[in-house]
TORDO-296009 format. One record per residue (C-alpha): residue number from 1; chain; x, y, z. Coordinates in Angstrom, 2 decimals. Each point is the difference from the previous one (the first is absolute). Layout:
% TORDO-296009
+-----+-------+---------+---------+---------+
:   n : chain :       u :       v :       w :
+-----+-------+---------+---------+---------+
: NUM :     A :       X :       Y :       Z :
...
+-----+-------+---------+---------+---------+
% end
This chain:
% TORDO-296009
+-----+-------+---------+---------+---------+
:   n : chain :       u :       v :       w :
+-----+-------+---------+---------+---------+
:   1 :     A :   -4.69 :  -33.91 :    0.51 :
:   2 :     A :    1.36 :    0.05 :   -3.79 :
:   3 :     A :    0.61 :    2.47 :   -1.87 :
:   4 :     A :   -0.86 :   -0.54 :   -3.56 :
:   5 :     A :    2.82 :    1.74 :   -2.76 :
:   6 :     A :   -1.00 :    0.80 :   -3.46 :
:   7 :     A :    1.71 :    1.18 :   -3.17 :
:   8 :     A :   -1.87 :    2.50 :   -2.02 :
:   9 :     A :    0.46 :    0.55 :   -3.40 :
:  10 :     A :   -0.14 :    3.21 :   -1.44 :
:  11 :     A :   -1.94 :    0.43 :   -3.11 :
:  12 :     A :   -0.27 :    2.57 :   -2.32 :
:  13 :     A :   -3.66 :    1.39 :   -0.23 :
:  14 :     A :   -0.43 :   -0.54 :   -3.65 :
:  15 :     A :    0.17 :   -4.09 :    1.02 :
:  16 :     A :   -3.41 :    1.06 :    1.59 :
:  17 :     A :   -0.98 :    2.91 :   -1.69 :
:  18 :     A :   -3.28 :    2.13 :    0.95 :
:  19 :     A :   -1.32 :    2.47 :   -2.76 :
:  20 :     A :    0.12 :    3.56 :    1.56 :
:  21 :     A :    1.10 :   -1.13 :    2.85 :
:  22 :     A :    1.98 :    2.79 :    0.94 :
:  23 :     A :    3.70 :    1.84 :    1.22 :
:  24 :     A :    0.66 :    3.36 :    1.69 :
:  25 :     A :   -2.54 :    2.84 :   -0.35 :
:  26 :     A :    1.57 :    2.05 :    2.25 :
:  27 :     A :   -0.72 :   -1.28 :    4.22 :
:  28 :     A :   -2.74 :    2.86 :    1.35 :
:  29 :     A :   -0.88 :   -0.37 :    3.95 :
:  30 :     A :   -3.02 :   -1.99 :    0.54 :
:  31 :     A :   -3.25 :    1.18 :   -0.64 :
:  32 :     A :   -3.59 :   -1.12 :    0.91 :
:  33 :     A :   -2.35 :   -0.79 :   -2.77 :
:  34 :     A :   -3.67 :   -1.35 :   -0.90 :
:  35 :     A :    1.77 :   -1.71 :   -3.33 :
:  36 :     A :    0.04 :   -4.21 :   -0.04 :
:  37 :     A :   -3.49 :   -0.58 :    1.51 :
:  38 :     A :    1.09 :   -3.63 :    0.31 :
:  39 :     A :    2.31 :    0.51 :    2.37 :
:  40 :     A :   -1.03 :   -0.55 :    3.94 :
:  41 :     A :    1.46 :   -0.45 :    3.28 :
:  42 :     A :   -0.57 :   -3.45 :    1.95 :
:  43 :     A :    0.03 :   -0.32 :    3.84 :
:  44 :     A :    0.86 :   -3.40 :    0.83 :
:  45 :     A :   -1.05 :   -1.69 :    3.24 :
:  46 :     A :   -1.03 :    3.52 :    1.38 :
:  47 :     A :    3.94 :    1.26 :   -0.05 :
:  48 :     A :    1.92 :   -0.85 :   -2.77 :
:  49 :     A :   -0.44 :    2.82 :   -2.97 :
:  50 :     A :    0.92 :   -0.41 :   -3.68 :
:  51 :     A :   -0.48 :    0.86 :   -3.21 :
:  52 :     A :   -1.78 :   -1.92 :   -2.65 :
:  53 :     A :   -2.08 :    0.39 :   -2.85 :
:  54 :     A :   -3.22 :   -1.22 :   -1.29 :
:  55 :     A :   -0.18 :   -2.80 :   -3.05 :
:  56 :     A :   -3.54 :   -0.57 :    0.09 :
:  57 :     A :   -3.20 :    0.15 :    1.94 :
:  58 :     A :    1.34 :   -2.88 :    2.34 :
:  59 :     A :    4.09 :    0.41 :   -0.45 :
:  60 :     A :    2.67 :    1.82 :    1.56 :
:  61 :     A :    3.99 :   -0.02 :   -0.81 :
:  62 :     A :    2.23 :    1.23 :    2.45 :
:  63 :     A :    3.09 :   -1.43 :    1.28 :
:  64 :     A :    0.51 :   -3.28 :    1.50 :
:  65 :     A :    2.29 :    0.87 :    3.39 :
:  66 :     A :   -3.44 :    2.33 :    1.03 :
:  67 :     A :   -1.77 :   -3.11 :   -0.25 :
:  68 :     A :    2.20 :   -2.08 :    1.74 :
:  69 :     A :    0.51 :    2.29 :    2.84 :
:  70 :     A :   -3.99 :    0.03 :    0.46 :
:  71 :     A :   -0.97 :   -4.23 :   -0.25 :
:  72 :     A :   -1.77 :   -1.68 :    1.63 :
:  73 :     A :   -2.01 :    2.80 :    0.07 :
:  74 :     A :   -2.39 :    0.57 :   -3.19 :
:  75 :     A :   -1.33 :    2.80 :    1.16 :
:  76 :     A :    0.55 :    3.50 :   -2.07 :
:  77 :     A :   -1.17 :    3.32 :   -0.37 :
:  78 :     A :    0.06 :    1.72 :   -3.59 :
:  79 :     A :    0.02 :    3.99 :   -0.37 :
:  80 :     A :    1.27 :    2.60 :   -2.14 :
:  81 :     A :    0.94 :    3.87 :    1.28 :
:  82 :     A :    0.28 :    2.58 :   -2.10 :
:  83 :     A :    0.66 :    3.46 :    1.12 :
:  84 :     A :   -0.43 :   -1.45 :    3.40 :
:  85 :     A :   -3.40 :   -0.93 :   -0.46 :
:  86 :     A :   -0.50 :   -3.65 :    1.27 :
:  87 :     A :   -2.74 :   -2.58 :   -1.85 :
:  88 :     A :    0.04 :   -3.51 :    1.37 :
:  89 :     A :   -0.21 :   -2.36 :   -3.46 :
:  90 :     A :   -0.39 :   -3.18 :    2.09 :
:  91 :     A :    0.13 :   -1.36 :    3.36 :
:  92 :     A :   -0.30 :   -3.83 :    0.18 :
:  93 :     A :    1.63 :   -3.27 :   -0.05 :
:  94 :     A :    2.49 :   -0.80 :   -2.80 :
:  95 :     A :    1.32 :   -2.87 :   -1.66 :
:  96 :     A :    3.78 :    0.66 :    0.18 :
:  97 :     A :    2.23 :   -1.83 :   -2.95 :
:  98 :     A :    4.23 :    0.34 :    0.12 :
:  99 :     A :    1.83 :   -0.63 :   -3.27 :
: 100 :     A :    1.18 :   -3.92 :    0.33 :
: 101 :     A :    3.49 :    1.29 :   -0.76 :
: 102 :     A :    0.04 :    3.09 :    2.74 :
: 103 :     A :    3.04 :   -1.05 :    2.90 :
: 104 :     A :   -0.08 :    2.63 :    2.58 :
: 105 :     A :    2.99 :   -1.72 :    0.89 :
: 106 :     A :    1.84 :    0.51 :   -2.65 :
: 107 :     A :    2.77 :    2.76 :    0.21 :
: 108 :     A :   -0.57 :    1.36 :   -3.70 :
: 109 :     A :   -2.57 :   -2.44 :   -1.36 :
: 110 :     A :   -2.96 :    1.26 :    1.98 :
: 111 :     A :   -0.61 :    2.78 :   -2.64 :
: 112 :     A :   -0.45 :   -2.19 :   -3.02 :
: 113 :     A :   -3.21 :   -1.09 :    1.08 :
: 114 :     A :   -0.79 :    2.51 :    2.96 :
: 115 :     A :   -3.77 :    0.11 :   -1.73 :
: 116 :     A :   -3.24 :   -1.54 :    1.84 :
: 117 :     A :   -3.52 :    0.23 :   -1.12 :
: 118 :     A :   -2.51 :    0.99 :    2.45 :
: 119 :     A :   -3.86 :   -1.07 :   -0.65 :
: 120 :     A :   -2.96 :    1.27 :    1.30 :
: 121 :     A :   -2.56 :   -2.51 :    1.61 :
: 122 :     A :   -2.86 :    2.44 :    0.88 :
: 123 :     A :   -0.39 :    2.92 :   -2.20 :
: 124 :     A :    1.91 :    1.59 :   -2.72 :
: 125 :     A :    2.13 :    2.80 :   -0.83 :
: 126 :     A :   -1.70 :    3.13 :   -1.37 :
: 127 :     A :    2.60 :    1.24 :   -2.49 :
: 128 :     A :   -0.96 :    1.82 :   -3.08 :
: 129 :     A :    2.92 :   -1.07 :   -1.48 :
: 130 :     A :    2.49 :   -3.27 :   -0.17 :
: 131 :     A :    3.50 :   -0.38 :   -0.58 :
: 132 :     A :    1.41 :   -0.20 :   -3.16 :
: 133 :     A :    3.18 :   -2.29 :    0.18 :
: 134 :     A :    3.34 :   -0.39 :   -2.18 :
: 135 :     A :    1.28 :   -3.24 :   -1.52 :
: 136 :     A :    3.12 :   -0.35 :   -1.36 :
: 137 :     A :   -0.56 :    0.86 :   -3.14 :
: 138 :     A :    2.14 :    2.75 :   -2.38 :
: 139 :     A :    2.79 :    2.14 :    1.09 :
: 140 :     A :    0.70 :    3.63 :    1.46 :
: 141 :     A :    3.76 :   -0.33 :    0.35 :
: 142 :     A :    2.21 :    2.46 :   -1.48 :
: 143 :     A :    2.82 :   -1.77 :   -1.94 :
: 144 :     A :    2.53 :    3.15 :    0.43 :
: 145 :     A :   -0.54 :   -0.24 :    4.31 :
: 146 :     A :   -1.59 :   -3.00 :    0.82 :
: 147 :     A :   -2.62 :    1.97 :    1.91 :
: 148 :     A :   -3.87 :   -0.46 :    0.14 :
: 149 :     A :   -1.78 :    2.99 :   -1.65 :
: 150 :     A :   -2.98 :    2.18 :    1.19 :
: 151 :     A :   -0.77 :    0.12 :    4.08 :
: 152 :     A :   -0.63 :   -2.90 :    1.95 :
: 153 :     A :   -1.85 :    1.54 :    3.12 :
: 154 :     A :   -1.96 :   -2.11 :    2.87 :
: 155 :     A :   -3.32 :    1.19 :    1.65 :
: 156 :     A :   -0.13 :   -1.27 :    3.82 :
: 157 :     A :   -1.49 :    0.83 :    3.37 :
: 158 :     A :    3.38 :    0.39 :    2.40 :
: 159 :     A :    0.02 :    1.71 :    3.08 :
: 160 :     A :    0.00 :    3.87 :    0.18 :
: 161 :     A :    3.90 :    1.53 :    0.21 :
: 162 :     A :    0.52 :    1.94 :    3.35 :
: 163 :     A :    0.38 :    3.60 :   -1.26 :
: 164 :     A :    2.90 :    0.72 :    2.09 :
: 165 :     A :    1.96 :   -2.86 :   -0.82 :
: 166 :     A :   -0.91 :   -1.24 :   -3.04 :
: 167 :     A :    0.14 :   -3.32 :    1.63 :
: 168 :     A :   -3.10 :   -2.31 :   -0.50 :
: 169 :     A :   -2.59 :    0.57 :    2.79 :
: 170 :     A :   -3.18 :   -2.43 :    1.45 :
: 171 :     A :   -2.27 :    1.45 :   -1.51 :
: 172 :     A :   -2.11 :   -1.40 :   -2.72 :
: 173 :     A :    0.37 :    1.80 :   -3.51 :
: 174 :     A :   -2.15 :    0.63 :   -2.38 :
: 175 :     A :    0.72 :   -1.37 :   -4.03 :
: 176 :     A :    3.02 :    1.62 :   -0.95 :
: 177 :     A :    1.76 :   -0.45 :   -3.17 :
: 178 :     A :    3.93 :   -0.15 :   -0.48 :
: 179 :     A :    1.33 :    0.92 :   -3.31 :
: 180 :     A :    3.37 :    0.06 :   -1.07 :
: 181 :     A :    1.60 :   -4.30 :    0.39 :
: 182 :     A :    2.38 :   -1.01 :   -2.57 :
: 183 :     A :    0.42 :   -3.55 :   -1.14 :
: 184 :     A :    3.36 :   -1.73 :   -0.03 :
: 185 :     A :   -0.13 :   -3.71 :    0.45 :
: 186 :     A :   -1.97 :   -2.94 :    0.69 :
: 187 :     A :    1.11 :   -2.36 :    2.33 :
: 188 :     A :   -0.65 :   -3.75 :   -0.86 :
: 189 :     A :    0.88 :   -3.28 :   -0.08 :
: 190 :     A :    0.45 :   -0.86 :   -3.59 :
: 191 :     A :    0.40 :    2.56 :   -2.24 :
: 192 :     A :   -3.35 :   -1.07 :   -1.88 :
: 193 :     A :   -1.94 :    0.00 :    3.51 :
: 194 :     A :    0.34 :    3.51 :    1.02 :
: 195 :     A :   -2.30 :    0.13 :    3.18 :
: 196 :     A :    0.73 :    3.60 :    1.65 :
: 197 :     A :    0.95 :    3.31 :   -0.74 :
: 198 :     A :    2.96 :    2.78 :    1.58 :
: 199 :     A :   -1.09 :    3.68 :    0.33 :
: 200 :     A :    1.79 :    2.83 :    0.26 :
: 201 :     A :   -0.17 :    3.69 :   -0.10 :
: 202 :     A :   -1.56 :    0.97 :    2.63 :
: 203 :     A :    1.75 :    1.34 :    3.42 :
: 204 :     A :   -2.85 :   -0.30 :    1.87 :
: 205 :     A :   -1.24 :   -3.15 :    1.60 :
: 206 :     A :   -3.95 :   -1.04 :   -0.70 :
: 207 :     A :   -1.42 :   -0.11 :    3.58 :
: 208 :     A :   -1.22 :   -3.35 :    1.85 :
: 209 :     A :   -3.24 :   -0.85 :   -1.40 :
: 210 :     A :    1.17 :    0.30 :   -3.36 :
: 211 :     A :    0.59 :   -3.45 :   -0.79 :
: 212 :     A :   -2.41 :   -2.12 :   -2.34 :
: 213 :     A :   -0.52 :    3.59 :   -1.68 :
: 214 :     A :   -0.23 :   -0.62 :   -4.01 :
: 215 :     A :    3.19 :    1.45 :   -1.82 :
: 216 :     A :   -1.19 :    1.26 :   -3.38 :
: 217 :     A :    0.66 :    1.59 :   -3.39 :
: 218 :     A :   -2.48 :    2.07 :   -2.32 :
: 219 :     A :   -0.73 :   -1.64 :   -3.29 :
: 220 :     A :   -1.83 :    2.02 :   -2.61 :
: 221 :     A :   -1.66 :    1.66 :    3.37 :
: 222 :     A :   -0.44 :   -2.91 :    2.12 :
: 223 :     A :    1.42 :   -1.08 :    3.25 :
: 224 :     A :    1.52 :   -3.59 :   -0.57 :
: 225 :     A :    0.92 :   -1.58 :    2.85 :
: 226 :     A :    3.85 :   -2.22 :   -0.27 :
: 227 :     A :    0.75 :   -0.88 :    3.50 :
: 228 :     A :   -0.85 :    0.21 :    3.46 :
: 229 :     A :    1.81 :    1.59 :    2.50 :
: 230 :     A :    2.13 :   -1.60 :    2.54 :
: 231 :     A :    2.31 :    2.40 :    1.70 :
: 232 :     A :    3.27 :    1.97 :    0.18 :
: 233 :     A :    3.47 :   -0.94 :    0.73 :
: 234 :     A :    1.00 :    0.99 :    3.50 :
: 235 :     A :    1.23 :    3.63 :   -0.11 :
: 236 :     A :    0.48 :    0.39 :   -3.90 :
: 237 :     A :   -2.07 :    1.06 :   -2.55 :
: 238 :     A :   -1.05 :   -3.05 :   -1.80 :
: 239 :     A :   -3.14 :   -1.66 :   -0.19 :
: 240 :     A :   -1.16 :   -3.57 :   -0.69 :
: 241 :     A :   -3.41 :   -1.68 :   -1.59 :
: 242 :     A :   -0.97 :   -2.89 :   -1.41 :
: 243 :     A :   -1.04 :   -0.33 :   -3.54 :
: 244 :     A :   -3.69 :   -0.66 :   -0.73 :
: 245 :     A :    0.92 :   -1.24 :   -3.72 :
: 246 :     A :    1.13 :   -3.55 :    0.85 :
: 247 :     A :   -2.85 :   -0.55 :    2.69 :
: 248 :     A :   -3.04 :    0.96 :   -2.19 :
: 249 :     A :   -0.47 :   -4.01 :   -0.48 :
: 250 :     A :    0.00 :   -0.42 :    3.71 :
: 251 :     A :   -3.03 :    2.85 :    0.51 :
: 252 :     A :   -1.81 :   -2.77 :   -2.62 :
: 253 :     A :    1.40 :   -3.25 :    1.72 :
: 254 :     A :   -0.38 :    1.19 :    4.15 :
: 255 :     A :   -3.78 :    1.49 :   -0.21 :
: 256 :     A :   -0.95 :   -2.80 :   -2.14 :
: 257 :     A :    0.24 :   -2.23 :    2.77 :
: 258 :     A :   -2.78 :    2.50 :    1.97 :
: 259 :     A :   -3.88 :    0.37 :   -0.69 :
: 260 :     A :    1.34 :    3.98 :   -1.64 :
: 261 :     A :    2.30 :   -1.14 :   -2.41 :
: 262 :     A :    1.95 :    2.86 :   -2.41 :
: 263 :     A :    0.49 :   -0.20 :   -3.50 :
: 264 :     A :    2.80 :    2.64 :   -1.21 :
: 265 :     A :   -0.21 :    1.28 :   -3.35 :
: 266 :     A :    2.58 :    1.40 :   -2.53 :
: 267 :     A :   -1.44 :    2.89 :   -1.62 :
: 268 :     A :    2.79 :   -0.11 :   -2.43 :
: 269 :     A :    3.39 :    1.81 :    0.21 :
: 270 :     A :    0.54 :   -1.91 :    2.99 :
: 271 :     A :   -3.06 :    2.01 :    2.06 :
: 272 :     A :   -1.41 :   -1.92 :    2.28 :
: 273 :     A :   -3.08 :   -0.29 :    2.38 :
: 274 :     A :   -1.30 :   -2.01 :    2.01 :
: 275 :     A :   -4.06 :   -1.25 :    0.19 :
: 276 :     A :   -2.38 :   -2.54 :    1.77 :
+-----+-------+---------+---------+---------+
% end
């Protein structure tokens, strides 16, 4: 067995700036919600359960180690559950796509790319709404602190924490959304290929289930979408996703090779979405 070693860079954010892509807006404890209609839980293979959310009629983002964990089997199961009430989106076979670049492997290097794209080959998602996504665009950075301004916040379907212990629990939770994460670096190879993102902020850990959930700003009222989700460091409050920004071009490149291919759109001010 090897062990693969890489050196990350760290970058200052305003090498891969996000406009109102947020800081500290004070951490409150989770709280369930009906906001982001875009955002859905996947089963995968009947028992693996992430996050993802929806970029079209036919397209799903949500992280690539779910998707690994679950092939060969294409088989998923798309829901959402708000307020505990349970609607199955889509229940069906799936064509499953990893980022070229994702290396489970990989002691740090997983998270650059820990995105996958999950297609669906017999029906389609009935979202009123699709994600809006961030480039890489302007900048939010404040020159005095180096910090990200406004609240970065992620919307995911974790499991429930056990009451008692605050620990997280089995069971299934319904959307819940986590305000409160501060930016402070982004880890990457080269300083002008920032690939992931460093939270902080919060003391509590996002429950399992949580990956592949969309981690967002507001911009002039609408969720934006920056990265996905990939998980927490081991017993300290930091959190890790990968940034959507540099993979936009892959959405294009990897679905045009299917018979649903995307076409991603910048709206201008580096707003994105995504279309077929």
């Amino acid at each position: 067995m090897t062990t693969r070693f890489t050196i990350a860079v760290l970058v200052c954010f305003s090498c891969c700036s996000l406009a109102g892509c947020g800081g500290d807006a004070g951490q409150e404890p989770p709280r369930l919600t009906d906001d982001v209609d875009w955002a859905v839980r996947i089963v995968f293979a009947g028992e693996h359960y992430c996050s993802g959310f929806v970029l079209s009629e036919h397209w799903l983002l949500t992280a690539g180690h779910c998707v690994e964990e679950a092939l060969p089997d294409e088989r998923v199961e798309v829901s959402q559950q708000v307020f505990g009430d349970r609607r199955v989106l889509y229940d069906g076979n799936a064509e499953l796509i990893l980022h070229p670049d994702y290396v489970s492997s990989a002691v740090l290097t997983h998270r650059w790319n820990d995105v996958a794209l999950v297609g669906l080959r017999e029906g389609v998602v009935d979202a009123d709404e699709r994600a809006r996504l961030a480039g890489l665009g302007c900048s939010c950075v404040d020159e005095d602190d180096g910090q990200a301004q406004g609240n970065l916040y992620a919307v995911g379907y974790g499991h429930e924490p056990d009451p008692d212990t605050g620990l997280c629990s089995d069971v299934l939770g319904s959307k819940k959304r986590y305000d409160g994460f501060v930016f402070r670096q982004v880890l990457g190879p080269l300083v002008d290929d920032p690939r992931a993102v460093e939270l902080y902020g919060r003391e509590d850990a996002l429950c399992g289930g949580d990956s592949g959930a969309p981690l967002m700003f507001d911009r002039d009222g609408i969720p934006h979408a920056f990265a996905v989700f990939s998980g927490n460091a081991l017993m300290r409050p930091i959190f890790y996703g990968s940034l959507i920004g540099p993979k936009i071009s892959w959405l294009d490149e990897a679905t045009g090779l299917t018979d649903m291919p995307l076409h991603c759109v910048d709206f201008g001010g580096d707003s994105w979405a995504c279309f077929e």
